[in-house]
C-alpha beads as a LAMMPS data file, in Angstrom:
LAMMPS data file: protein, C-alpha beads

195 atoms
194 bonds

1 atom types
1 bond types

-500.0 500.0 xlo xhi
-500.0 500.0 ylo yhi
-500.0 500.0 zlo zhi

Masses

1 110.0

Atoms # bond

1 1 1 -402.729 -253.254 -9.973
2 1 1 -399.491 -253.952 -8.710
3 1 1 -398.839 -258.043 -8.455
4 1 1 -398.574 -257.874 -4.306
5 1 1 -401.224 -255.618 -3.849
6 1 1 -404.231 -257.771 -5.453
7 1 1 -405.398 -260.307 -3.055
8 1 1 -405.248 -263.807 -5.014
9 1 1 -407.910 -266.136 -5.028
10 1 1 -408.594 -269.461 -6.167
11 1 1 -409.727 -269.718 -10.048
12 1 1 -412.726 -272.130 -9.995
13 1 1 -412.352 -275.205 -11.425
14 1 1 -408.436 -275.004 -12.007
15 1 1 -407.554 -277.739 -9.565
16 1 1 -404.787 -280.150 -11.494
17 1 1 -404.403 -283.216 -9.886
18 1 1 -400.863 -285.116 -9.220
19 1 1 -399.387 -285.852 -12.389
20 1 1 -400.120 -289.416 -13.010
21 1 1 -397.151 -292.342 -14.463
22 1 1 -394.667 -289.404 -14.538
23 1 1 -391.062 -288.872 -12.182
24 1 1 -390.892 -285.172 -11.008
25 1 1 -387.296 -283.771 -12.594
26 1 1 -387.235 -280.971 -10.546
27 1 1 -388.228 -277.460 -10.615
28 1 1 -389.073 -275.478 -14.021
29 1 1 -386.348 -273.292 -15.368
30 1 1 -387.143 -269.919 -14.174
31 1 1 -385.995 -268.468 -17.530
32 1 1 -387.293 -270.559 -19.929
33 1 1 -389.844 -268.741 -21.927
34 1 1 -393.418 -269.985 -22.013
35 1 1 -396.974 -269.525 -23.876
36 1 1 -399.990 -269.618 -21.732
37 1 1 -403.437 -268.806 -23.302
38 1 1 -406.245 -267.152 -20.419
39 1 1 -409.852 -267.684 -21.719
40 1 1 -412.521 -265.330 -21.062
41 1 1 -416.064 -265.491 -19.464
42 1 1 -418.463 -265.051 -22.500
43 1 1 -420.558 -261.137 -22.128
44 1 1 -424.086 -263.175 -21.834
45 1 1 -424.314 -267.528 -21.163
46 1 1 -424.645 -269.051 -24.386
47 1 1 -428.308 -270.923 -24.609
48 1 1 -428.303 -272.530 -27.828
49 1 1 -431.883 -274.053 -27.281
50 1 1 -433.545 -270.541 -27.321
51 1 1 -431.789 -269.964 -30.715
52 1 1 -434.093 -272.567 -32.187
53 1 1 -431.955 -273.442 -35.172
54 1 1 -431.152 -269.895 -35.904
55 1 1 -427.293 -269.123 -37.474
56 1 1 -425.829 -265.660 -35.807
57 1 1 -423.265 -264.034 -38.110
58 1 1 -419.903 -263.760 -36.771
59 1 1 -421.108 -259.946 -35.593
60 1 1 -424.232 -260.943 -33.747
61 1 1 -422.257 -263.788 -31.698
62 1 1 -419.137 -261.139 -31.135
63 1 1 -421.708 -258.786 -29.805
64 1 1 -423.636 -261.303 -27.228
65 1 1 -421.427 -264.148 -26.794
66 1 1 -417.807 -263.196 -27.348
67 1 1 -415.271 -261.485 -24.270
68 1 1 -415.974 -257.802 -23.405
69 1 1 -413.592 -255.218 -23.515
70 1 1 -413.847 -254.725 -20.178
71 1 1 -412.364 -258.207 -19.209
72 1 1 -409.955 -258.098 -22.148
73 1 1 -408.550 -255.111 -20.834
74 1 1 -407.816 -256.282 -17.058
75 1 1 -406.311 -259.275 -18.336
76 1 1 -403.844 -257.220 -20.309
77 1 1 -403.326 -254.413 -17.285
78 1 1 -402.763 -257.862 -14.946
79 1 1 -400.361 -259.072 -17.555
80 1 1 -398.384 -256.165 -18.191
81 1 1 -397.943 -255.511 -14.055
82 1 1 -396.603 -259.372 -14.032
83 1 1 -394.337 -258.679 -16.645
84 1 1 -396.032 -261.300 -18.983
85 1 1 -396.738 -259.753 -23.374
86 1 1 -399.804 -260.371 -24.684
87 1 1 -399.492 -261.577 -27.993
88 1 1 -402.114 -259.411 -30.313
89 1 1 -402.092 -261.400 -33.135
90 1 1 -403.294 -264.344 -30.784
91 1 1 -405.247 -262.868 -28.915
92 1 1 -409.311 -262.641 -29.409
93 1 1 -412.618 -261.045 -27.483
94 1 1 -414.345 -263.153 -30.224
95 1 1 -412.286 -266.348 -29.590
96 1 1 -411.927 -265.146 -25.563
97 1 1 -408.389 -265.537 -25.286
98 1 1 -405.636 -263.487 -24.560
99 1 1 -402.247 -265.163 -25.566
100 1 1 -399.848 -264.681 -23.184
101 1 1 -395.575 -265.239 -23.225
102 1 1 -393.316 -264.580 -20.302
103 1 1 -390.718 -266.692 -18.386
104 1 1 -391.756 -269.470 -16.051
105 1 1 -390.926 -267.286 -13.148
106 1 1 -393.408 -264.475 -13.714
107 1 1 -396.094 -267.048 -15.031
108 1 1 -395.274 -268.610 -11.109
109 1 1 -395.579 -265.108 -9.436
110 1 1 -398.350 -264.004 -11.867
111 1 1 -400.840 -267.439 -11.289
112 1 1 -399.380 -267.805 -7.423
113 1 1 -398.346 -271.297 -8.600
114 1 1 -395.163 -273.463 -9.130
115 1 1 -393.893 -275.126 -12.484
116 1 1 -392.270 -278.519 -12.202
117 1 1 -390.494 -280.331 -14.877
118 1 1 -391.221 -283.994 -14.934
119 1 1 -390.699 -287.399 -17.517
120 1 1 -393.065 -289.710 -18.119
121 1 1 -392.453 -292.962 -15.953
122 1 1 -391.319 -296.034 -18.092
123 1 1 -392.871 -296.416 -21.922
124 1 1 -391.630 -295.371 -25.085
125 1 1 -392.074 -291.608 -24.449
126 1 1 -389.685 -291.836 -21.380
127 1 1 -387.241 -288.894 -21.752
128 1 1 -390.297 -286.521 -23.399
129 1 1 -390.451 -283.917 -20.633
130 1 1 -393.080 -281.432 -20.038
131 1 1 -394.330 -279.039 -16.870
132 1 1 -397.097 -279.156 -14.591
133 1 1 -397.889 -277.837 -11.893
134 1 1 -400.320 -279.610 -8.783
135 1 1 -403.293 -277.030 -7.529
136 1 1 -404.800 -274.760 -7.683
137 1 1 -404.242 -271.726 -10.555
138 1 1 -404.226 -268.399 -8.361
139 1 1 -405.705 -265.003 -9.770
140 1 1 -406.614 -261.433 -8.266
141 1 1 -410.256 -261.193 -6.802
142 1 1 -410.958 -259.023 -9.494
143 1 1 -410.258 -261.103 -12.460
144 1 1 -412.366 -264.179 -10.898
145 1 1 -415.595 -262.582 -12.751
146 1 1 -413.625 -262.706 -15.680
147 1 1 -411.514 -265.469 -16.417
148 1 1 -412.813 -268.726 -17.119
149 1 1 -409.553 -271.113 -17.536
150 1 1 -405.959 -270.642 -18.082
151 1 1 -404.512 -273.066 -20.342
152 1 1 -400.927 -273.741 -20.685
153 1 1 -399.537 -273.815 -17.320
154 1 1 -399.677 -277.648 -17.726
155 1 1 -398.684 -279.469 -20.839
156 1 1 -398.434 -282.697 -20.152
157 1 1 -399.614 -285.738 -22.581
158 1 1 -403.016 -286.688 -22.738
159 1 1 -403.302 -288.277 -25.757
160 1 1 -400.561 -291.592 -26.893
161 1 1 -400.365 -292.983 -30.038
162 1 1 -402.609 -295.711 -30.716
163 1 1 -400.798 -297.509 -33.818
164 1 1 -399.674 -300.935 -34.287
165 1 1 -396.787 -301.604 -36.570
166 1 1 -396.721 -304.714 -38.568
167 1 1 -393.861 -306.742 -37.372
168 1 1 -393.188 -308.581 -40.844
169 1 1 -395.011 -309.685 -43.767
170 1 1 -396.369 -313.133 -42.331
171 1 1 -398.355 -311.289 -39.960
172 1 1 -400.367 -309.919 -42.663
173 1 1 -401.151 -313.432 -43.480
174 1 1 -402.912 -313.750 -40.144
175 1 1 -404.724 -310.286 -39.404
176 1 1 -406.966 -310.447 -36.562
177 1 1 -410.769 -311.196 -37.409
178 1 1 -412.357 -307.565 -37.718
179 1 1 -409.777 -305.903 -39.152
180 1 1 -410.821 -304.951 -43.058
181 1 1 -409.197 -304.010 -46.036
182 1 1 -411.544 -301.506 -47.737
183 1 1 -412.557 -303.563 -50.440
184 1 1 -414.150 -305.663 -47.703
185 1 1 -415.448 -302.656 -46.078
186 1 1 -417.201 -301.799 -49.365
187 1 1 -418.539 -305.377 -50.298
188 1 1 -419.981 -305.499 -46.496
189 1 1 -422.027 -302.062 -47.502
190 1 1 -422.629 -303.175 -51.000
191 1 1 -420.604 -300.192 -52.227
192 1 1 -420.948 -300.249 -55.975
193 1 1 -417.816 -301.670 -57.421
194 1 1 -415.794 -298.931 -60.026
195 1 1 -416.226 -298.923 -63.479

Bonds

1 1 1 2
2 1 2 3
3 1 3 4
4 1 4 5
5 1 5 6
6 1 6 7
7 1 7 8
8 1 8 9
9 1 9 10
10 1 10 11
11 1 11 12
12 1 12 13
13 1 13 14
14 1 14 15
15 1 15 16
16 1 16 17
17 1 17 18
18 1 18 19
19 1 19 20
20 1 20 21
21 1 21 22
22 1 22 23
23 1 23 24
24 1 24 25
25 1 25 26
26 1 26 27
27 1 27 28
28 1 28 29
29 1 29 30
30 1 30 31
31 1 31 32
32 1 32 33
33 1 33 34
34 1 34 35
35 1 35 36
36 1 36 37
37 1 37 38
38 1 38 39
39 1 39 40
40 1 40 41
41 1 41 42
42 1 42 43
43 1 43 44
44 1 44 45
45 1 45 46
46 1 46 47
47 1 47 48
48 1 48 49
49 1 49 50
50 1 50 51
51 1 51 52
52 1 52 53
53 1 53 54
54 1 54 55
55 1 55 56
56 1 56 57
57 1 57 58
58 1 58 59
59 1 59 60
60 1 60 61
61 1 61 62
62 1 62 63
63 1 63 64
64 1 64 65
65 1 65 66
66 1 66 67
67 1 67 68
68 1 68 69
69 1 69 70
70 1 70 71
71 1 71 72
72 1 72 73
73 1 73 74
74 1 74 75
75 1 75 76
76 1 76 77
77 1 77 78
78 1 78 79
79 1 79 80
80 1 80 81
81 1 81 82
82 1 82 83
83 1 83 84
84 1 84 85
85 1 85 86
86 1 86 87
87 1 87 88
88 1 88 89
89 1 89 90
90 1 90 91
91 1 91 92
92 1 92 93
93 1 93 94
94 1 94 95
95 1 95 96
96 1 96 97
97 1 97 98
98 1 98 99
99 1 99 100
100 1 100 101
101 1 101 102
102 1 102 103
103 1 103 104
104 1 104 105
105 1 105 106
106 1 106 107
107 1 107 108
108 1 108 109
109 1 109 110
110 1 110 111
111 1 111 112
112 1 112 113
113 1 113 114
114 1 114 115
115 1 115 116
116 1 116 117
117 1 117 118
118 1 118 119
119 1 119 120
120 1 120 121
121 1 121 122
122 1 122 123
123 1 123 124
124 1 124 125
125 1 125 126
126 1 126 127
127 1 127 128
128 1 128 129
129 1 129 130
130 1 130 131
131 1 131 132
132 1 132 133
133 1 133 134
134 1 134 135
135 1 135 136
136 1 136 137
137 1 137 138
138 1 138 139
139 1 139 140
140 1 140 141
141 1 141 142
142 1 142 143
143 1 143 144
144 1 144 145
145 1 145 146
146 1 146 147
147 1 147 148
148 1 148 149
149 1 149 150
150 1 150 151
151 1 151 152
152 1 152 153
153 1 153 154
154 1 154 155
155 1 155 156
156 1 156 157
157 1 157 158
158 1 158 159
159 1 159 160
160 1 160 161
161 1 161 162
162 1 162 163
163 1 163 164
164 1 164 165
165 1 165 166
166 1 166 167
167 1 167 168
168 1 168 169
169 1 169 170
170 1 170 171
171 1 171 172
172 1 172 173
173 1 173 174
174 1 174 175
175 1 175 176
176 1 176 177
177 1 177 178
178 1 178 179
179 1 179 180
180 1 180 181
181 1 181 182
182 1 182 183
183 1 183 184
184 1 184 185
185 1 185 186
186 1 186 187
187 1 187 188
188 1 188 189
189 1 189 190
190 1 190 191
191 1 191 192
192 1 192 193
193 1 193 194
194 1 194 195
């Protein structure tokens, strides 16, 4: 499957929206050397009401809900003829993923997308840059079947940091009302005191 014969089609569900509170930089260095991980459509749809409680052993769920070879193996034939590695220790049918590196520039040819750089707009994480890309992620009609998601292609923040530093030590003397100490915490629930 060479990558301009296969006729690309949309991956379901792979839309990525504008990239939100962030200035574009520009476009991704071509050369720069990337990890993307492509996760597989399980062999049978995973009901876990008609297992009614019952555990499966790592071999049972391998054998009925894990990647098949089959899909594993396209993957790896549509990596190889993009010039993207799969990286074996990484990689999983149990776990459906194959890990794959390569530059930006085949991961763009590969995916039929394009890799921006961009910074976060404003805040304290201003100058943290990441890629993204906006679209859809593009694969050969005959991997649609196969592939569920392809992570990687955008790693930008979602989570921020939460914490609140304590400015100085009078503003411990006036904590806001519901924040606890964990004595309090355990007086509240009657927590037996230690011995």
């Amino acid at each position: 499957m060479s990558p301009n014969s296969a006729k690309r089609v949309e991956l379901p569900h792979s839309a990525h929206p504008p990239v939100p509170n962030a200035t574009l930089v520009g476009k991704a260095v071509g050369k720069r050397e990337i990890r993307v991980s492509v996760i597989l459509n399980r062999k049978t749809k995973l009901d876990i009401p008609s297992l009614k409680g019952r555990q499966l052993s790592r071999e049972e769920y391998a054998a009925s809900y894990g990647a098949s070879q089959k899909d594993f193996d396209a993957v790896r034939a549509f990596a190889k003829a993009n010039g993207l590695e799969v990286d074996a220790k990484k990689s999983s049918l149990l776990r459906r993923r194959v890990e794959l590196r390569g530059t930006i520039s085949a991961f763009n040819q590969a995916f039929g997308v394009k890799l921006n750089d961009y910074e976060p707009s404003g805040g304290k994480q201003k100058g943290a840059r990441f890629h993204a890309i906006v679209g859809s992620v593009n694969v050969p009609k005959e991997l649609v079947g196969s592939v569920e998601a392809v992570f990687g292609l955008d790693n930008r923040p979602i989570a921020t940091p939460k914490l609140r530093v304590r400015r100085n030590a009078s503003s411990a003397a006036s904590q806001d009302a519901g924040t606890f100490v964990p004595p309090q915490v355990a007086q509240v629930y009657n927590f037996p005191a230690a011995p």
